[in-house]
C-alpha positions as CSV (number, residue, x, y, z in Angstrom):
1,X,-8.9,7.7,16.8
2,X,-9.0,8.3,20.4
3,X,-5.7,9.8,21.7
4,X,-4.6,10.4,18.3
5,X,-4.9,13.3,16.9
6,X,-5.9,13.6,12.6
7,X,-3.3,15.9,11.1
8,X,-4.5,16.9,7.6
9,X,-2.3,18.5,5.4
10,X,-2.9,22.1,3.4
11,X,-3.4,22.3,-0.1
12,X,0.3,24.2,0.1
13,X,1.7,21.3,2.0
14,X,0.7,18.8,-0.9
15,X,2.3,20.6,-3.6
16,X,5.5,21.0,-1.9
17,X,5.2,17.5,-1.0
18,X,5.3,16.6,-4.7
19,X,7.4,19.2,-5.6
20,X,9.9,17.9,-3.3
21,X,9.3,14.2,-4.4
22,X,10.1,15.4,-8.3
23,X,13.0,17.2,-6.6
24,X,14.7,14.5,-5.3
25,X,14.3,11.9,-8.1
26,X,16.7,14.4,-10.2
27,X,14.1,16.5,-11.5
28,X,11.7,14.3,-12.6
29,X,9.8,11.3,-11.8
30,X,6.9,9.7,-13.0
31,X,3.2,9.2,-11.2
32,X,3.7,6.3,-9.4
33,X,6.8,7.3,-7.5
34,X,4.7,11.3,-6.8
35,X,2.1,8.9,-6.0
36,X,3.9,7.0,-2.9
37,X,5.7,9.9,-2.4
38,X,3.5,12.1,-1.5
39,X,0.8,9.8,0.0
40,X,-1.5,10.8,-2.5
41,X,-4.4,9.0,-4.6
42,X,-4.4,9.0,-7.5
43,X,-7.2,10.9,-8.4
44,X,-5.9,13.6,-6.1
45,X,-2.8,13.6,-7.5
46,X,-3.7,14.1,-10.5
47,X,-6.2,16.9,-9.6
48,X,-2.8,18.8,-7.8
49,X,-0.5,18.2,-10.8
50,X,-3.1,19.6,-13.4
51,X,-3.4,22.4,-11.3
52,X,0.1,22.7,-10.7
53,X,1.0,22.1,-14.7
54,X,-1.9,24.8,-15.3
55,X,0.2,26.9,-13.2
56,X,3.9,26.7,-14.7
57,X,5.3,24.7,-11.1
58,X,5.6,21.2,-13.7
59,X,5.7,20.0,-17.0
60,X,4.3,16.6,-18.1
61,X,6.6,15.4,-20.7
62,X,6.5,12.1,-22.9
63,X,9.5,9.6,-22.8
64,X,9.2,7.1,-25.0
65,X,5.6,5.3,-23.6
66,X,6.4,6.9,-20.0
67,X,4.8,9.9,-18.8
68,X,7.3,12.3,-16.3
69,X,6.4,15.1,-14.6
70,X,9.4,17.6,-14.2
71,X,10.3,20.5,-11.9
72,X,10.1,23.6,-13.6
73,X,12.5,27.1,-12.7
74,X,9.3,28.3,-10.7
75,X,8.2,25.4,-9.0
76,X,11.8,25.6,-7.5
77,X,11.7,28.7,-6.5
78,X,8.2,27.8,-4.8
79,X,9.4,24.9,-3.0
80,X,12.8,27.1,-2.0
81,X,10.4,29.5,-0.3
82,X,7.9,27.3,1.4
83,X,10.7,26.0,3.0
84,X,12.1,29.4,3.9
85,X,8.4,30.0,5.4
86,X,8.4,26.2,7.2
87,X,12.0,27.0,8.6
88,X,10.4,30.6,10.2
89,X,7.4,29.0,11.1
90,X,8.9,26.4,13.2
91,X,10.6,28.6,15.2
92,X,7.0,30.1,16.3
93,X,6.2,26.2,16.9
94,X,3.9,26.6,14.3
95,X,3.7,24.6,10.9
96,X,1.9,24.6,7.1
């Protein structure tokens, strides 16, 4: 990787990333599509969404024989405010 820098991304910046992935498929979407979404595999991704279930940001509901994961109130109102804090940040030049 010479002359590249690695960027790795916080533990903050994943869950937004799916957050915002569930976001913008209406509210819902399943793990494949969080999966490519959020550059994620799938082990890790389904490490952060247990975690993230386990703390009220989604909810894994059952339709039909597909699993969803859905955007709860609070998970919204987490991904409005880390991008409240990105927004401030990046006018330091700084970033999550």
């Amino acid at each position: 990787m010479r002359g590249r820098t690695a960027r790795y991304r916080s533990k903050l910046r994943i869950i937004a990333d799916i957050l915002t992935v569930i976001n913008e498929e209406g509210g819902a979407a399943g793990p494949t599509r969080i999966l490519y979404g959020a550059n994620l595999s799938h082990e890790r991704m389904m490490r952060y969404l247990a975690e993230m279930e386990e703390k009220g940001l989604v909810r894994r509901v059952e339709v039909g024989n597909r699993t969803l994961y859905e955007i709860t109130d609070r998970g919204r109102k987490l991904l409005r405010e880390v991008r409240k804090m990105e927004e401030f940040l990046r006018a330091f030049g700084l970033g999550i």
